[in-house]
Structure formats: structure tokens, C-alpha cells
C-alpha positions as CSV (number, residue, x, y, z in Angstrom):
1,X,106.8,34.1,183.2
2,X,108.9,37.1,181.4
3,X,107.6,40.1,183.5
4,X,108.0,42.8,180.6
5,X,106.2,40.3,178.2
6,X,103.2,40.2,180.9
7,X,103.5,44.1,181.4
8,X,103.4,44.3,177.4
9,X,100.0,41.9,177.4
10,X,98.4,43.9,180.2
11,X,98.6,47.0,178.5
12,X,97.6,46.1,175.2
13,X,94.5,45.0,177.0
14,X,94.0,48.3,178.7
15,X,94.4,50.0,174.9
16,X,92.4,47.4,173.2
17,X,89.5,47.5,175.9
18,X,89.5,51.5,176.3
19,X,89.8,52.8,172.5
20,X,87.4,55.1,172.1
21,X,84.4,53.8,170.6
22,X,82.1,51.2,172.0
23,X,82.0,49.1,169.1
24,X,85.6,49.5,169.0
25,X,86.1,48.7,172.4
26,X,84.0,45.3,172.3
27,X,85.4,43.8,169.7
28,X,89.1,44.7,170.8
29,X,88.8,44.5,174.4
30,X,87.2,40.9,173.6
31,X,89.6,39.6,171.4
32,X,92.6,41.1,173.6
33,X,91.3,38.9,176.4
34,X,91.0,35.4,174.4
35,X,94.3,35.7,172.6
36,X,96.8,38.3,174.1
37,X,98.2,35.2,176.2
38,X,98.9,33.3,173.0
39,X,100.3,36.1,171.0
40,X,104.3,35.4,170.4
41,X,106.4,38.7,170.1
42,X,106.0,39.4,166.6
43,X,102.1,38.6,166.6
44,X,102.3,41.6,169.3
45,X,104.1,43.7,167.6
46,X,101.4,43.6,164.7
47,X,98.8,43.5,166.7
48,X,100.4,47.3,168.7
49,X,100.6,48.3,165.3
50,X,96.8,47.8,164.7
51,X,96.1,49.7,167.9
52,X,97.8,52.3,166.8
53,X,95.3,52.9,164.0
54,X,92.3,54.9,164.3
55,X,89.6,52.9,166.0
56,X,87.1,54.1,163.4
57,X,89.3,52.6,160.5
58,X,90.4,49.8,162.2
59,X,86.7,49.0,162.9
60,X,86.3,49.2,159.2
61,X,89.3,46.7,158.7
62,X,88.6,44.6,161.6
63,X,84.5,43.8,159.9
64,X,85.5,43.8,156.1
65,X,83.8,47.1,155.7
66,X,87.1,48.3,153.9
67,X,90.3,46.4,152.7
68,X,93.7,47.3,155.0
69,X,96.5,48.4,153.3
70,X,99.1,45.6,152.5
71,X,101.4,46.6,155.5
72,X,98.9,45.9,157.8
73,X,97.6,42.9,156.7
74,X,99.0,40.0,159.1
75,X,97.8,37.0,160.2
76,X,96.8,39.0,163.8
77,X,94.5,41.0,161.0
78,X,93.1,37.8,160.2
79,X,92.6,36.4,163.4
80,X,90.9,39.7,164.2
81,X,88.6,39.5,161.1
82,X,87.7,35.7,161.9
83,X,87.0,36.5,165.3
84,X,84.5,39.2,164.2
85,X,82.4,36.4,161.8
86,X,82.8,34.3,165.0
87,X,81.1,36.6,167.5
């Protein structure tokens, strides 16, 4: 196992678990832990991207409550949209 790549998972769990918000915080922290460890390099890069957001807007993205701007939208957006209707 590639040591940085498993230092890069673990701490996109930390940020994706401890955002800020509660709701936030479920449904990040949630999907971190189901599919961080399938994630290839440029899924994480889009997926750091999305953390760097603000949680409330991100929330907003993340539950179709508002569209994301076309440079955000990826196919980790997706997979974090479908995991919401999932839940």
C-alpha cells in the first residue's frame, strides 16, 4: 500500500467526518468511510476540492437543494448525490 496515498485517505476522512455542521458531518464522514478506499487519485482530488467548499453549500449540492457550478460537478459529486437518495 502507497503510504502517502493512505495518509491522503485518512485525512480526508478526518475533514470529511469533522466539518462543521452535523448534517454535514453525517453525510460526509459516512460517505468518506464507504468509498475513500476506492477513490483513484483524480476521484480524490475532486472529492479535496468538494471539502474545500463551505459545508453549508456543499450540503446544498450534496441533497439537490441547489445546482453546483459546472467546475464542480464530477462524477465524486454524483456519487455523493446518489449516496444521499441512498441513505
Amino acid at each position: 500500500m502507497d503510504v502517502a496515498l493512505d495518509d491522503r485517505r485518512k485525512r480526508l476522512l478526518y475533514r470529511s467526518s469533522y466539518t462543521g455542521t452535523k448534517e454535514t458531518d453525517l453525510l460526509l464522514g459516512t460517505f468518506a468511510r464507504r468509498h475513500l478506499a476506492t477513490l483513484n487519485d483524480a476521484q480524490l482530488d475532486a472529492y479535496e476540492a468538494l471539502l474545500e467548499i463551505p459545508d453549508p453549500r456543499l450540503y446544498k449540492w450534496a441533497t439537490g437543494q441547489e445546482a453546483a457550478p459546472e467546475e464542480y460537478e464530477s462524477d465524486v459529486l454524483d456519487m455523493l448525490k446518489d449516496f444521499k437518495v441512498a441513505r
